[in-house]
C-alpha positions as CSV (number, residue, x, y, z in Angstrom):
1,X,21.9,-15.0,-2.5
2,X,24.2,-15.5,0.3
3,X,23.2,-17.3,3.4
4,X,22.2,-15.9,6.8
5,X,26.0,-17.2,8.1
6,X,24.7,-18.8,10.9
7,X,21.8,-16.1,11.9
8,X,18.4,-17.2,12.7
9,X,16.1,-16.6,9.6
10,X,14.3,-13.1,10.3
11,X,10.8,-12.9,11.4
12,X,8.6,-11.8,8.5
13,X,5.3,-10.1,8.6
14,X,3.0,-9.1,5.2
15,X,1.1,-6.2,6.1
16,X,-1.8,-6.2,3.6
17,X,-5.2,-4.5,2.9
18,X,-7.0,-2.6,0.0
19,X,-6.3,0.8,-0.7
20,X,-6.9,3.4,2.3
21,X,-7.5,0.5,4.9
22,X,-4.5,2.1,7.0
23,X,-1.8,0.0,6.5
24,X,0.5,2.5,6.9
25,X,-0.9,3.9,10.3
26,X,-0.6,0.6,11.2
27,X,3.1,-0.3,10.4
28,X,3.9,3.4,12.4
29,X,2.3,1.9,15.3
30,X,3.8,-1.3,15.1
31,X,7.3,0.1,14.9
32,X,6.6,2.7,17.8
33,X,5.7,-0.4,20.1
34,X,8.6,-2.6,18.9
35,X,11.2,-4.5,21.5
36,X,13.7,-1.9,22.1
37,X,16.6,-4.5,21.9
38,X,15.3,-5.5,18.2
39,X,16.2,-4.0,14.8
40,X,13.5,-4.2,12.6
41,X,12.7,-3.3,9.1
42,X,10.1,-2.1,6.5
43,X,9.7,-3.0,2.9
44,X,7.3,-1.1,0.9
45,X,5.7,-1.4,-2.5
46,X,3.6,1.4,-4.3
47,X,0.9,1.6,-6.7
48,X,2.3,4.6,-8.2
49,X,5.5,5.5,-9.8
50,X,6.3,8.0,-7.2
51,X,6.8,6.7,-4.1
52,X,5.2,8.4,-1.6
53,X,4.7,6.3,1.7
54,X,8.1,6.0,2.4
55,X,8.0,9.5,3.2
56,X,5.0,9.2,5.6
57,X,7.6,6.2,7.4
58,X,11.4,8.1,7.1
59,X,11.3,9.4,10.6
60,X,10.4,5.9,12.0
61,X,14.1,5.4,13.0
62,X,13.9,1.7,11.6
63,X,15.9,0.9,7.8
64,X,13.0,1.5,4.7
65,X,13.5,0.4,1.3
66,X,10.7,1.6,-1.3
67,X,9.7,0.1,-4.7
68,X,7.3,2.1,-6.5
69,X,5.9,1.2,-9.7
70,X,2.8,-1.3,-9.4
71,X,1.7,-5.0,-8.8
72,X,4.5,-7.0,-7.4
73,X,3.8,-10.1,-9.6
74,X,4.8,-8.2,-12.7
75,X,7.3,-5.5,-13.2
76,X,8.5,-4.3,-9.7
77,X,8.5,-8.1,-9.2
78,X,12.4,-8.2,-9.4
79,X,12.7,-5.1,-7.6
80,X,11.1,-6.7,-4.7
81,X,13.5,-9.0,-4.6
82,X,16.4,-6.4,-5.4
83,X,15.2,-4.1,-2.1
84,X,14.7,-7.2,0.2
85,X,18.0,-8.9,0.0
86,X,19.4,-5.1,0.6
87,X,17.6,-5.0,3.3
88,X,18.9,-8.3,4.7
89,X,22.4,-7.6,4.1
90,X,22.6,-4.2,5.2
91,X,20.1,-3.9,7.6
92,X,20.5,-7.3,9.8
93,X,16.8,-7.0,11.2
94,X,15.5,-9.1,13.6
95,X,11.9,-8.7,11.5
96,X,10.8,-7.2,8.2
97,X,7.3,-6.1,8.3
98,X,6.4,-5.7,4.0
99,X,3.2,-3.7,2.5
100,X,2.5,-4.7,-0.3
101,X,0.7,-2.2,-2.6
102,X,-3.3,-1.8,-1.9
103,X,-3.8,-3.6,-5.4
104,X,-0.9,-6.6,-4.8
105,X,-1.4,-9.9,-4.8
106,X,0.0,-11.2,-1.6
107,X,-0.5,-14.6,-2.4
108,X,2.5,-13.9,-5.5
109,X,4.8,-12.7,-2.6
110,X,4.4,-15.0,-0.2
111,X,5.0,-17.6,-2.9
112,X,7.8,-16.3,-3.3
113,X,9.0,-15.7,0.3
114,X,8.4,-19.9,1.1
115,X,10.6,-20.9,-1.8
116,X,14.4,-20.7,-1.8
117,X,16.4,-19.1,-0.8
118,X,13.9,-17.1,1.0
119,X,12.6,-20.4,3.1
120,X,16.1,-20.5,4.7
121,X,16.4,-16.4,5.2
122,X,13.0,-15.7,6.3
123,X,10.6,-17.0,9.0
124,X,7.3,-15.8,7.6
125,X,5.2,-15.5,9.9
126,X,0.8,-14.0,10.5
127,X,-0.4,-12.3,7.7
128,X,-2.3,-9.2,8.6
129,X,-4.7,-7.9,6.4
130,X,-6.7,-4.7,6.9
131,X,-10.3,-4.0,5.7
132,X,-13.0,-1.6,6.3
133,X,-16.4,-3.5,7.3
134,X,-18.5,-0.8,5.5
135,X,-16.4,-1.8,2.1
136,X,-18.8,-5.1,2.7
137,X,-21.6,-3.0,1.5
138,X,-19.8,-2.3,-1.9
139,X,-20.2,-4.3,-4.9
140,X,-17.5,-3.0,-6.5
141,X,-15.3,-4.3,-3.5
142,X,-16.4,-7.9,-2.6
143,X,-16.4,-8.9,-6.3
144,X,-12.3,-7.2,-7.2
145,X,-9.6,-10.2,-7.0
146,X,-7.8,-8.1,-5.1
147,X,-10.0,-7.2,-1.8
148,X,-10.9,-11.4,-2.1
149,X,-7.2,-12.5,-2.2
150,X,-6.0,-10.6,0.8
151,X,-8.7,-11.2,2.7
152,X,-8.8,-14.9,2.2
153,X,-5.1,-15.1,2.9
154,X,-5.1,-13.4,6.3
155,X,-4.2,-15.0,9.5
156,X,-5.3,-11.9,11.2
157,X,-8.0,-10.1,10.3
158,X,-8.2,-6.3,11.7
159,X,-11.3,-4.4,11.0
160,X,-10.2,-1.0,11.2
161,X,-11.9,2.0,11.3
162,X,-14.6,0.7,13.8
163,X,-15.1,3.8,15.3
164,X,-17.2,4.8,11.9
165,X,-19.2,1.3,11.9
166,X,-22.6,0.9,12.4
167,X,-24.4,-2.1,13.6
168,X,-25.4,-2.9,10.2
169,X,-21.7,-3.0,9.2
170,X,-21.2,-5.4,12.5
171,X,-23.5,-7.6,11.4
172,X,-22.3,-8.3,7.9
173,X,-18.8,-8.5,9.8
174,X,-19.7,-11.1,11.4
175,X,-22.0,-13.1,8.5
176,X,-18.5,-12.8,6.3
177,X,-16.4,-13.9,8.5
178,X,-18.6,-17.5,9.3
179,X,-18.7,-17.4,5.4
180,X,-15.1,-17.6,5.3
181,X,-14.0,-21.7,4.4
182,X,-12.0,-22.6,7.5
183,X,-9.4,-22.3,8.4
184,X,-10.8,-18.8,9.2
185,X,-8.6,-15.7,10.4
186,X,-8.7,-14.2,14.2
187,X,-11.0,-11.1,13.5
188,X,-9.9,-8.3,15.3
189,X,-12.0,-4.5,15.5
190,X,-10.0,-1.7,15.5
191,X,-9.6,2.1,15.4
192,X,-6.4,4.2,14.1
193,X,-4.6,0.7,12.9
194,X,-4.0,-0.3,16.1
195,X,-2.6,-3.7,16.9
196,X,-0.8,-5.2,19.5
197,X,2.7,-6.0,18.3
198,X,2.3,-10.0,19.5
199,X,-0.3,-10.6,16.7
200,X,2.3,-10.3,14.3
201,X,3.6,-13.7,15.9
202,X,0.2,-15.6,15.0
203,X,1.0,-19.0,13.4
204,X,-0.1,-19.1,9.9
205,X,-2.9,-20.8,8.8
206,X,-2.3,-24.3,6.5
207,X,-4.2,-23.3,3.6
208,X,-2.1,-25.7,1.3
209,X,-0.3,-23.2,-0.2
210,X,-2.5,-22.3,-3.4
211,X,-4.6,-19.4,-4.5
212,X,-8.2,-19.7,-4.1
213,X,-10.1,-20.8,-7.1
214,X,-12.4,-17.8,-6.7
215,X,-9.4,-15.5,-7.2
216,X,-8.1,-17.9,-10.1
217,X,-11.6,-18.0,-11.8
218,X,-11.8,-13.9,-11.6
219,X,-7.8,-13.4,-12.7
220,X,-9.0,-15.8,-15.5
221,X,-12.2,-14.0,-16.6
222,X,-10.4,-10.5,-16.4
223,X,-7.5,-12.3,-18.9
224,X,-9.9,-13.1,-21.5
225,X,-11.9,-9.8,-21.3
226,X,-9.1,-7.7,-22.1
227,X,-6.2,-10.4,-23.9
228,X,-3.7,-9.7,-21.9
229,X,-2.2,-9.8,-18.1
230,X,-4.4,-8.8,-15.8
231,X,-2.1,-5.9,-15.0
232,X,-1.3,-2.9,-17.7
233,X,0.9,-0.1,-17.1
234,X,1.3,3.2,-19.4
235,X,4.2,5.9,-18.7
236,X,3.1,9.5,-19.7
237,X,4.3,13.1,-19.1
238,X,6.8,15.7,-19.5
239,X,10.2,15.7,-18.4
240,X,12.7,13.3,-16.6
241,X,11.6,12.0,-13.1
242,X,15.3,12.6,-12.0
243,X,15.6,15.6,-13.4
244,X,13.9,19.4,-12.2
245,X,11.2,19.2,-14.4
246,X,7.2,18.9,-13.6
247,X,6.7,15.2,-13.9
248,X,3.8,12.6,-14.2
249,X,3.6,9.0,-14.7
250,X,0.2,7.2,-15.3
251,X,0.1,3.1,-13.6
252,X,-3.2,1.0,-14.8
253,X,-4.2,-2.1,-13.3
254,X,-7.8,-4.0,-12.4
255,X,-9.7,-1.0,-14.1
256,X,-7.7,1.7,-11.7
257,X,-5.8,4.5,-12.8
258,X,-2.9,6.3,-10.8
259,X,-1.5,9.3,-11.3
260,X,1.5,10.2,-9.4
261,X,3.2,13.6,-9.7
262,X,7.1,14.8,-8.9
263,X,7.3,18.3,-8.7
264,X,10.5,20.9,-8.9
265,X,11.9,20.9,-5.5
266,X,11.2,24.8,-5.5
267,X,7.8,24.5,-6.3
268,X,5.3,25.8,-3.9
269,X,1.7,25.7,-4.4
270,X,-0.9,28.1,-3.1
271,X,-2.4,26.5,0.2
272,X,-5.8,27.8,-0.7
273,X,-6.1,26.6,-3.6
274,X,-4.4,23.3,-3.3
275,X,-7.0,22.4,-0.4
276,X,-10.1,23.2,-2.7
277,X,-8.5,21.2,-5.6
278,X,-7.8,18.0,-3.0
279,X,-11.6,18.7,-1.7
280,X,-13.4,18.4,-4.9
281,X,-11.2,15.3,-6.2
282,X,-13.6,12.3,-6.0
283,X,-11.1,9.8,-6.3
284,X,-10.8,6.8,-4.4
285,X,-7.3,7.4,-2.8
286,X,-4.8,10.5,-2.5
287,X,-1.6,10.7,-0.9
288,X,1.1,13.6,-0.9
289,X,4.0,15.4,0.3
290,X,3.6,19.0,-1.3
291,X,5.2,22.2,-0.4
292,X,2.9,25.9,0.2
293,X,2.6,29.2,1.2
294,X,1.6,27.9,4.6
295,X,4.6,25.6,4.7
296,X,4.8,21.6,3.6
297,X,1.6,19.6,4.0
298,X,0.6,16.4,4.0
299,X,-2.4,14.4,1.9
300,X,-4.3,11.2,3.2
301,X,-7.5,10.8,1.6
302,X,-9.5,7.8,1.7
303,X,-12.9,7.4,-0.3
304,X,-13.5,11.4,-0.3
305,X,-12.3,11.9,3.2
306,X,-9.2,13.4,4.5
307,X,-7.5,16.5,3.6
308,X,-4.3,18.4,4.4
309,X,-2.6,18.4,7.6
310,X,0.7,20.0,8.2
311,X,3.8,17.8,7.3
312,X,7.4,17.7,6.8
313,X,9.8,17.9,3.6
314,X,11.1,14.5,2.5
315,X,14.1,13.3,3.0
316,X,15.5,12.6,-0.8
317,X,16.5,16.2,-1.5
318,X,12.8,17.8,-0.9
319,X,11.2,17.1,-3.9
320,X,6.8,17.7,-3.5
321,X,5.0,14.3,-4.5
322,X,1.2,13.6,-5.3
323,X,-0.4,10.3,-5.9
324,X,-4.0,9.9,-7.2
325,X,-5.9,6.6,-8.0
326,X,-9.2,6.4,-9.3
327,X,-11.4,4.0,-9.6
328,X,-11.7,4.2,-13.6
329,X,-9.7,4.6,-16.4
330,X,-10.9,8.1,-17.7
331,X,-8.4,10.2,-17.3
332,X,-10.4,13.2,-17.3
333,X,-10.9,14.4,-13.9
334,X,-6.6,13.9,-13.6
335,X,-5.9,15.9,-16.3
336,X,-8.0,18.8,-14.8
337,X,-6.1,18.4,-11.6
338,X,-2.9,18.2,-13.3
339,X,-4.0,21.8,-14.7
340,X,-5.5,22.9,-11.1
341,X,-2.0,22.1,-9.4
342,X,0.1,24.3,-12.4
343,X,-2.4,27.2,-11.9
344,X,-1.8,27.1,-7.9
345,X,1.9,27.3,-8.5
346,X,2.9,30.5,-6.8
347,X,6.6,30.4,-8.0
């Protein structure tokens, strides 16, 4: 890729977290807060196949590229690349702000971002990762690679969500945090995402550039469990997803499954029961864009939480979009859903 042509490399922030941390809330308030006089930037990679948080960021006024389809250190992993050289070519931002997907490995992209020719374009700067103290609590959480790598790898820290802590969730805060081998991120608590836009000009913290070996030791374990990548993917459902038909496209990785749906752009769902279907969905994220009697809506649902709220169409010709990840690999409870959301079509 082409040089800068004289420009200052471009102020680079990784937004990171696990899934339903906020990171998204976050990178809205950032870019409401930004320096008038700068042009910024957001890259965004997806879990699912469909994207869907671009959506939630088109009316930011700020240039967006999207890359759906997984883990960047595997097969979006030249896609990344594709949609952030567009971005620096078209867009000429003063900063990129990139969030990665809630199961990424930032530690792969910001290899990648310190090694030419990014070194020379970029000027990567603090890493912010989001967590949820009460996820401390959870096994399931503090022993996934994932949830360890971004954590270890931030130079800010924000707790968000601290308006739902206890003091039992404060107190194992702050006894993970001194576990942390130094050099140990600034720990900020937070509600909403909220951050002040300066944090994102933290220096970064000299780690020596390398994974940790607990990360490396778990990737490794994971690899000889299952003989193969820690990552697998499988495609499945009717139709062509740039065509009119009823789609959906399965996404495994780390013992998650996603589902993410793209339905007909005329296809409107009763509001009734799309809200009891979301209710009664026990998965461990949901995110959507879908069109109803009541007019569009919009999902966010975090851990069993969350539900719809009015919303707007999308911006790529309309189309109604629904991601779902579990935290298993049965596909069971999907399929009924997939089922529940044909029987609410209304027409």
């Amino acid at each position: 890729m082409a040089g800068t042509g004289g420009r200052r490399p471009i102020k680079t922030n990784l937004i990171t977290g696990f899934l339903g941390t906020g990171k998204t809330t976050t990178i809205r308030g950032l870019l409401a807060n930004r320096p008038a006089e700068e042009r910024w930037a957001v890259l965004v990679n997806e879990f699912g196949e469909i994207g869907v948080d671009g959506g939630l960021l088109e009316d930011t006024g700020v240039a967006l590229e999207e890359i759906p389809g997984g883990c960047l250190c595997c097969v979006s992993a030249n896609l990344f690349t594709v949609g952030l050289d567009r971005l620096i070519r078209h867009a000429r931002p003063d900063r990129i702000l990139i969030e990665p997907t809630g199961l990424g490995h930032p530690a792969e992209i910001i290899r990648t971002l310190t090694t030419l020719p990014y070194d020379r374009l970029l000027d990567l700067r603090a890493t912010v990762t989001l967590m949820d103290a009460r996820h401390l609590a959870s096994t399931r959480h503090r022993e996934h690679p994932n949830w360890n790598d971004q954590i270890y790898l931030a130079d800010v820290l924000l707790a968000n969500k601290a308006d739902l802590y206890d003091h039992a969730d404060r107190v194992a805060l702050q006894g993970f945090v001194a576990e942390r081998p130094a050099p140990r991120p600034r720990v900020i608590e937070t509600r909403h995402g909220r951050m002040a836009p300066a944090l994102l000009d933290q220096p970064r913290l000299d780690r020596g550039g390398a994974l940790f070996p607990e990360v490396r030791a778990f990737q490794a374990r994971q690899a000889a469990r299952t003989g193969d990548h820690h990552h697998a993917h499988n495609h499945a459902g009717p139709g062509d997803a740039a065509g009119e038909a009823w789609v959906f496209i399965d996404n495994r990785a780390d013992d998650f499954v996603g589902r993410s749906w793209l339905l007909p752009t005329y296809c409107c769902l009763d509001h009734a029961a799309l809200a009891q279907l979301i209710d009664g969905l026990g998965a461990e994220r949901v995110k959507g864009i879908l069109r109803t009697d009541q007019g569009w809506q919009q999902i966010n649902r975090v851990g069993g939480e969350g539900g719809l709220s009015a919303g707007r169409a999308p911006a790529d010709g309309g189309r109604p979009r629904l991601e779902v990840i579990h935290h298993t690999t049965d596909t069971t409870d999907l399929d009924a859903l997939d089922r529940g959301l044909r029987n609410a079509e209304r027409y």
